[in-house]
N, CA and C of each residue as an Amber inpcrd file, in Angstrom:
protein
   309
   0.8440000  -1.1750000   0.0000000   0.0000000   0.0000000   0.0000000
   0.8900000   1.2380000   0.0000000   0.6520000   1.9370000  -0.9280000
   1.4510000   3.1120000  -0.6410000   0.6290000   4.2180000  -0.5190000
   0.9800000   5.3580000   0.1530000  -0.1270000   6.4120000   1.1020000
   0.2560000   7.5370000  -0.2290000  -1.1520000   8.3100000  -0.9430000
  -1.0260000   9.1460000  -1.3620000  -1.0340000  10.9390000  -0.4930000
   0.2590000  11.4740000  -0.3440000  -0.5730000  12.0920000   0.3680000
  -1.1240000  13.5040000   0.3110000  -1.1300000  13.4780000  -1.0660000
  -2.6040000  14.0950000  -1.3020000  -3.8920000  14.5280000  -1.0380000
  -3.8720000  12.9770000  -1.5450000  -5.3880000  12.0450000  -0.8310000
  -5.6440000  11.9000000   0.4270000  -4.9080000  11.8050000   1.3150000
  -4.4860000  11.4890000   2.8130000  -4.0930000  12.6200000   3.6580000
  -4.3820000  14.0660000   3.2890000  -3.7080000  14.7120000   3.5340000
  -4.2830000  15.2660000   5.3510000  -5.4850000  14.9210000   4.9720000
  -6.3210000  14.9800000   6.2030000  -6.0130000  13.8960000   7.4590000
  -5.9180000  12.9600000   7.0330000  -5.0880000  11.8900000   8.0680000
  -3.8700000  11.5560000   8.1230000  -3.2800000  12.7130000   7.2840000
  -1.7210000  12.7340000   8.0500000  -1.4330000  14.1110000   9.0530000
  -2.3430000  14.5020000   8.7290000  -2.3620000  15.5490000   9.7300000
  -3.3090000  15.6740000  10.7940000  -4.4220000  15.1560000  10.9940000
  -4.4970000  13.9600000  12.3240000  -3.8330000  13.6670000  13.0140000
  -2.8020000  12.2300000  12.2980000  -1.9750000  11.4100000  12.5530000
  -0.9640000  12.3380000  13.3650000  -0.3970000  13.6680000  12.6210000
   0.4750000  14.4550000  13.6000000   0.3480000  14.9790000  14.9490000
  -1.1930000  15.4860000  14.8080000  -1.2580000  16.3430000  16.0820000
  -1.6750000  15.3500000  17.1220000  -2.3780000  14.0130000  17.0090000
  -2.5270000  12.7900000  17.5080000  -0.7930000  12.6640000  18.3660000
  -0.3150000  12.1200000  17.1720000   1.2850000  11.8010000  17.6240000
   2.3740000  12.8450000  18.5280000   1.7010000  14.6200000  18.4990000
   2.3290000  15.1150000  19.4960000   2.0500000  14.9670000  20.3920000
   0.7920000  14.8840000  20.5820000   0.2740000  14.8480000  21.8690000
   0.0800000  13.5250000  22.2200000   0.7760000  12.6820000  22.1100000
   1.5630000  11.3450000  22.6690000   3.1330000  11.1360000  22.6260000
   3.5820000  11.7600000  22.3050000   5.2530000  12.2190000  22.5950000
   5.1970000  13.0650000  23.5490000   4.0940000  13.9640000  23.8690000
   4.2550000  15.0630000  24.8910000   3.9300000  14.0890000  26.4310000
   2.7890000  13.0960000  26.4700000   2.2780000  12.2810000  27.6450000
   3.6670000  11.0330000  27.5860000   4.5760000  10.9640000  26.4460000
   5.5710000  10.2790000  26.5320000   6.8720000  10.7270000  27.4380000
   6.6600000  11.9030000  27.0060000   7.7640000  12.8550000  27.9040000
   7.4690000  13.1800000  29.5410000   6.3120000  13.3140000  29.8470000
   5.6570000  13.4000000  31.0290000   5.7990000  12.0720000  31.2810000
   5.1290000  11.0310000  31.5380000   6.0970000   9.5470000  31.8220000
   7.6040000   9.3310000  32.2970000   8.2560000  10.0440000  31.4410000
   9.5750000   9.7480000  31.7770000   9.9490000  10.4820000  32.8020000
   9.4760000  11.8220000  32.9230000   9.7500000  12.7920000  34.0450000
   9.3990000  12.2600000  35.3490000   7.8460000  11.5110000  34.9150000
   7.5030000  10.8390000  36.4110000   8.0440000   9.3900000  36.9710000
   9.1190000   8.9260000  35.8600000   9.9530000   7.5620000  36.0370000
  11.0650000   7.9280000  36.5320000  11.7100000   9.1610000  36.6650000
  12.7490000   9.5240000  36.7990000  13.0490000  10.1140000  38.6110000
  11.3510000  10.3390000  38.6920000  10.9680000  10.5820000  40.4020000
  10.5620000   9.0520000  40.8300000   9.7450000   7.8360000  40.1440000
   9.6280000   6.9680000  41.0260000   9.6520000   6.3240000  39.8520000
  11.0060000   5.3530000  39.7580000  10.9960000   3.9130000  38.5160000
  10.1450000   2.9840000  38.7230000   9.1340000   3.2370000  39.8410000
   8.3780000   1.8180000  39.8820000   6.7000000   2.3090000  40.3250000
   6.5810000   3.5960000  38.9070000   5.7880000   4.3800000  38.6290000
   5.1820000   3.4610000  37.6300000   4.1680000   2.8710000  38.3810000
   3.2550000   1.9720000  37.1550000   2.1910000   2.7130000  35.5440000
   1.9390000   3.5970000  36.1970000   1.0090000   4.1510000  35.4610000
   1.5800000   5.1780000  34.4400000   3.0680000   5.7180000  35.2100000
   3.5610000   5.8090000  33.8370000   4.4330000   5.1870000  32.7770000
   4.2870000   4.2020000  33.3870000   4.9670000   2.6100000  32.5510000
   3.9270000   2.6660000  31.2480000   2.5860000   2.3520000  31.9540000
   1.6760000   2.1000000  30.7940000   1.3490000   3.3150000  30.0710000
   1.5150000   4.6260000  30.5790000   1.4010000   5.7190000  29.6530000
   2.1540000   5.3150000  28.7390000   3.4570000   5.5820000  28.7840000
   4.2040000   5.0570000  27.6640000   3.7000000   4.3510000  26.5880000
   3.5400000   2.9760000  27.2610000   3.2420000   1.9860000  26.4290000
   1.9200000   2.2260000  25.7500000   1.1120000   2.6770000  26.0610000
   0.1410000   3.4080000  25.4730000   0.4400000   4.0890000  24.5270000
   1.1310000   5.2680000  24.0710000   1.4890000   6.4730000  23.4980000
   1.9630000   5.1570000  22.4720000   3.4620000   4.5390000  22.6740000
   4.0700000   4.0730000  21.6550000   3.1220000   3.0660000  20.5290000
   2.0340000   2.3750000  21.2870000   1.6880000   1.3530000  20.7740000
   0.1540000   2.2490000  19.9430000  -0.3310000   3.3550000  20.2070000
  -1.5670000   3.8950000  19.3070000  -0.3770000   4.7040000  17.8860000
   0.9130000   5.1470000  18.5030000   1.4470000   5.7220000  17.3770000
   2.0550000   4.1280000  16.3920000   2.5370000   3.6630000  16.7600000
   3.0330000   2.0840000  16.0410000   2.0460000   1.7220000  15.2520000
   0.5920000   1.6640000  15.5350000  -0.9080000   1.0570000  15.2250000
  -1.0370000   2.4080000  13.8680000  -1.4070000   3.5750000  14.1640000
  -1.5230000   4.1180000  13.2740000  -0.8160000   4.6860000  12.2360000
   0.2600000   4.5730000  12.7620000   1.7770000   4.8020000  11.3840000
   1.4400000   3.3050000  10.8280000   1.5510000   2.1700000  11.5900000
   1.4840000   1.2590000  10.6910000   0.0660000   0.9060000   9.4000000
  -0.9650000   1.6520000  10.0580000  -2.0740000   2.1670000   9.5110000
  -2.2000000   3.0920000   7.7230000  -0.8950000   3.7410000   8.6090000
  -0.6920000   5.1460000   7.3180000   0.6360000   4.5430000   6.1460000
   0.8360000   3.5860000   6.6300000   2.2790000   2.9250000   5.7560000
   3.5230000   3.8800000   6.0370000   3.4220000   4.4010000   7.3270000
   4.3350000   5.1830000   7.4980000   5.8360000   4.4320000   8.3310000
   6.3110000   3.0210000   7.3200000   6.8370000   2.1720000   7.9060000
   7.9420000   2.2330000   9.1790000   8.9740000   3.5680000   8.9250000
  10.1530000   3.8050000   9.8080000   9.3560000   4.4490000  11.0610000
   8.5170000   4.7540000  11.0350000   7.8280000   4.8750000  12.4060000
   6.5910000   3.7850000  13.1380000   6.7740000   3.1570000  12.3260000
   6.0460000   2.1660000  12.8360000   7.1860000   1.1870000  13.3020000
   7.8300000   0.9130000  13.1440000   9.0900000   0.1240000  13.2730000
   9.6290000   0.8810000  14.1750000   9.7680000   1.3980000  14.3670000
  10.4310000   2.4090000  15.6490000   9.8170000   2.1340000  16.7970000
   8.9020000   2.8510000  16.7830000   7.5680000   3.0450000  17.7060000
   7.1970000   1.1600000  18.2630000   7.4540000   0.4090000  17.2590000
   7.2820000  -1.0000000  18.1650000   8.5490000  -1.2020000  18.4260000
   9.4620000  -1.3330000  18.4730000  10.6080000  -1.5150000  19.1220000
  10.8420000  -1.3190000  20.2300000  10.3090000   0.0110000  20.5530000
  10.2500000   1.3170000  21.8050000   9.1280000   0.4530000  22.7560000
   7.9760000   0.1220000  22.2080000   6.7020000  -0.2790000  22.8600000
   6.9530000  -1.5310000  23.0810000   7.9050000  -2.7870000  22.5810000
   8.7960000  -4.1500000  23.4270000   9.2890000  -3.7830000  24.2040000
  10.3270000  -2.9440000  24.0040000  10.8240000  -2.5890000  25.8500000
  10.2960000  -2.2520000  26.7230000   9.0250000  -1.4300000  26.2800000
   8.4770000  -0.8730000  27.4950000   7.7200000  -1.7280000  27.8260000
   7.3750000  -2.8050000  26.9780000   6.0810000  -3.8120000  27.2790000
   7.3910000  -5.0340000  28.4350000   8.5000000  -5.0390000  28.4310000
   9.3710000  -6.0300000  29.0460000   9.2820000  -4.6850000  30.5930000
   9.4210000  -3.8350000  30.5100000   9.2650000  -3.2250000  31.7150000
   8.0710000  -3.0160000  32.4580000   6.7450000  -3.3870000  31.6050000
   4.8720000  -3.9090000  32.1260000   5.2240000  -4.6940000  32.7270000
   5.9320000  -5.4940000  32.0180000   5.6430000  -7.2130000  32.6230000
   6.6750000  -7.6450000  33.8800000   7.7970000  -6.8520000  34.3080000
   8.5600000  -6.3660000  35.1460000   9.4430000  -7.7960000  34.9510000
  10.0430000  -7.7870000  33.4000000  10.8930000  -8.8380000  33.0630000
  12.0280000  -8.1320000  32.8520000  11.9200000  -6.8480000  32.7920000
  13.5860000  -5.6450000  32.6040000  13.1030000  -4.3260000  33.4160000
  13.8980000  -4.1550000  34.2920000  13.7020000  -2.8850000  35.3960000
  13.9540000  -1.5480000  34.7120000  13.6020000  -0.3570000  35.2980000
  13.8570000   0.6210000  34.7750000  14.9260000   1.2920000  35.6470000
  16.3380000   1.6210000  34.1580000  17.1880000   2.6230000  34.8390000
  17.6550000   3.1240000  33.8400000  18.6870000   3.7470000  33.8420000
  18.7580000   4.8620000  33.1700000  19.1940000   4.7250000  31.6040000
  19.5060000   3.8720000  31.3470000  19.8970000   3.7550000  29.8150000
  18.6900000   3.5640000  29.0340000  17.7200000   2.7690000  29.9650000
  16.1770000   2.7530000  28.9260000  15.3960000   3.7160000  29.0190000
  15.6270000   4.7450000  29.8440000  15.0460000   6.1700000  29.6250000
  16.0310000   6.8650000  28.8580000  17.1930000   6.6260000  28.9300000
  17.5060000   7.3120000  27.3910000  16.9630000   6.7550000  26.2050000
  16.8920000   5.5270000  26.1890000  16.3990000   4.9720000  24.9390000
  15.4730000   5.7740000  24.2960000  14.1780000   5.7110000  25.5220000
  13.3140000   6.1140000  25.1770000  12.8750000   7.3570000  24.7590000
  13.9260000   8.5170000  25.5290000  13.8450000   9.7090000  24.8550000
  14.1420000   9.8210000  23.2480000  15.1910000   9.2740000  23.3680000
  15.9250000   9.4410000  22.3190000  15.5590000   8.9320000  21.1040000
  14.5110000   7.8280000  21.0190000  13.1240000   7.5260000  20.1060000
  12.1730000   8.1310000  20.0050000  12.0160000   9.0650000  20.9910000
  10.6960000   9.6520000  21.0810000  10.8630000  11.1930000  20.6480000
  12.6180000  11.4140000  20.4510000  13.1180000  12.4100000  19.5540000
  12.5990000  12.0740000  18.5840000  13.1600000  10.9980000  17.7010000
  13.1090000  10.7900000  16.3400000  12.1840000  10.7870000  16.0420000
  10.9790000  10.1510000  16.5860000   9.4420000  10.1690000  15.7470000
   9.4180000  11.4610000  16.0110000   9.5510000  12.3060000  16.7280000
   9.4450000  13.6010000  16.3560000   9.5970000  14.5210000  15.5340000
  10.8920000  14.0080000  15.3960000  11.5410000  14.7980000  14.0640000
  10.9240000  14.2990000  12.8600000
């Protein structure tokens, strides 16, 4: 499928202001992981944010962010399931992905 976006021009721009304002509740997460790592709820914020942006990039054929965005949303889903702890290199990770879909 390839996205005209033209045609699409309306649901890619959706898709954006959708996707800031889940990089922004992504960023808030991390701020509140950084006061308590065993901050559940913003575990699943996260995982939330990554996995509606993953779903709908993968939606829009917007492949390098969909691929991103699930990558990001396995780790955080291994830190749900409290099979990998949170410290500080996976909050860089996570910023630092949550740059790029930005950009």
């Amino acid at each position: 499928m390839d996205l005209n976006i033209e045609e699409n021009q309306e649901l890619l721009v959706e898709f954006h202001t959708e996707a800031v304002d889940h990089l922004r509740q992504i960023e808030e997460a991390v701020l509140e992981l950084e006061q308590d790592v065993t901050n559940c709820d913003a575990i699943n914020s996260m995982f939330r944010s990554f996995h509606t942006i993953k779903g709908v990039a993968g939606f829009l054929n917007l492949i390098p962010v969909n691929r991103l965005a699930h990558e990001i949303e396995s780790l955080v889903d291994l830190v749900r399931n409290e099979e990998l702890s949170v410290f500080t290199g996976i909050i860089d990770l996570v910023l630092e992905n949550k740059d790029t879909i930005t950009q």
